[in-house]
C-alpha positions, -999 to +999 in steps of 0.1 A: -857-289-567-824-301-582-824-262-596-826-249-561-800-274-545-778-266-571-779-227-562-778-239-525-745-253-535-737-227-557-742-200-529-724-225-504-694-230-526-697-191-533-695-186-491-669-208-490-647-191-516-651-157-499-645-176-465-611-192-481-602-157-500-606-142-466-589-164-444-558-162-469-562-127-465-562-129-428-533-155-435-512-130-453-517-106-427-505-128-395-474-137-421-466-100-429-473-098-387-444-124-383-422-116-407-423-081-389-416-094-354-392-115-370-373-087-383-375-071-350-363-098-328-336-098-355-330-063-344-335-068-304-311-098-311-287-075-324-291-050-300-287-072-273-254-085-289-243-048-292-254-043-253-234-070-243-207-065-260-206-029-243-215-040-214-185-063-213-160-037-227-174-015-199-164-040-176-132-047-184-124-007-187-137-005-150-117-035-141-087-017-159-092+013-140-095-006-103-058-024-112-050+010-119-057+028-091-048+000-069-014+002-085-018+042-081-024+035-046+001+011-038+028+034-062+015+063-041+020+045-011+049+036-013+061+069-023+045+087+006+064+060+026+097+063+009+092+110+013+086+100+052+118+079+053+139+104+037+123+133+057+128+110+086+166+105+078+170+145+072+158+151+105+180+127+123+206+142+107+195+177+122+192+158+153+229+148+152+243+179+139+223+195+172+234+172+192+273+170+182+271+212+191+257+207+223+281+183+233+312+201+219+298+237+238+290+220+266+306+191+274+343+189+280+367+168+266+379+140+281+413+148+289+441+133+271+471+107+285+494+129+271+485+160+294+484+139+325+518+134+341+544+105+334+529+072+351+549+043+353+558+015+329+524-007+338+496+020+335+484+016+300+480+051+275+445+051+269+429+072+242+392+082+261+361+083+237+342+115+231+305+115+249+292+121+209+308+089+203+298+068+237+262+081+226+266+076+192+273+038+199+250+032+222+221+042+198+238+022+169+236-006+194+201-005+199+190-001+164+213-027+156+206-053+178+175-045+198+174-077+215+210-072+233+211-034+232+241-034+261+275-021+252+304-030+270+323-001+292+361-006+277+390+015+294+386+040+263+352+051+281+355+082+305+346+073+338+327+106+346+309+103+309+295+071+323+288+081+356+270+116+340+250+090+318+240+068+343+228+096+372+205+116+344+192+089+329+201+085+302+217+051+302+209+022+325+233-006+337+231-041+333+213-060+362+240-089+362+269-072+347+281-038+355+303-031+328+276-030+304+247-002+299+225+002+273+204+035+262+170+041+287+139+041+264+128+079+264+088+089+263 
């Protein structure tokens, strides 16, 4: 009996050496396993490092190219602005150049004190303003102070120049004071 408990045990410790050389296989498998996924979540790691790291560049490139283009903008802006103004100024120019014609064809000139006979020792020689100039400051008046845009009617202002203003249109008196007119806003 001893011979057969002894070969039991024999067998058992035999089954338990293959179980043991087995599991150490099965051991050095799930270590080989994690070493593996180790070395890829090394490599994930990495990758996601390297993502990031683009990500962020990509980023601040877009955020580069928005400051840009808002500066591109704003540049472009004010260069559109700044064509329109000098357009602008090239056509007023035209405007006056037009206008200064039409008045010298058209409009007579206000005579001169000289060409009028002698008057006596009180009466005042009075040079009398062109109607390019009475128009002339009555738009400098109004772009200059738009809040008081009357001029004052001074003895070197032609009495029919005012008059002609006044009965087209084209200038409106004072409500209070009559020597003053200012420019009527056009449509």
């Amino acid at each position: 009996m001893l011979l057969i408990l002894l070969l039991f045990f024999l067998f058992v410790c035999f089954q338990m050496i293959k179980l043991c050389s087995q599991l150490e296989m099965i051991v050095l498998c799930y270590e080989a396993k994690r070493d593996k996924l180790k070395e890829t979540k090394e490599l994930e790691q990495k990758w996601l490092e390297e993502k990031k790291q683009m990500l962020e560049a990509a980023t601040d490139h877009v955020e580069r190219l928005q400051m840009e283009r808002e500066k591109l903008s704003e540049h472009s802006i004010f260069k559109e602005t700044k064509d329109k103004i000098q357009k602008m100024k090239l056509y007023q120019d035209r405007l006056m150049e037009s206008l200064g014609e039409i008045l010298e064809k058209h409009v007579p000139a206000p005579p001169r004190t000289e060409d009028k006979k002698k008057h006596s020792a009180q009466d005042v020689h009075v040079e009398f303003i062109s109607l390019n100039e009475i128009l002339e400051l009555l738009m400098n008046k109004l772009l200059t102070t738009p809040h008081d845009p009357y001029v004052d009617i001074d003895a070197t202002f032609w009495p029919p120049y005012v008059e002609m203003l006044l009965r087209y249109g084209v200038a409106i008196r004072h409500q209070e004071n009559n020597f003053k007119i200012r420019l009527e806003p056009f449509c």
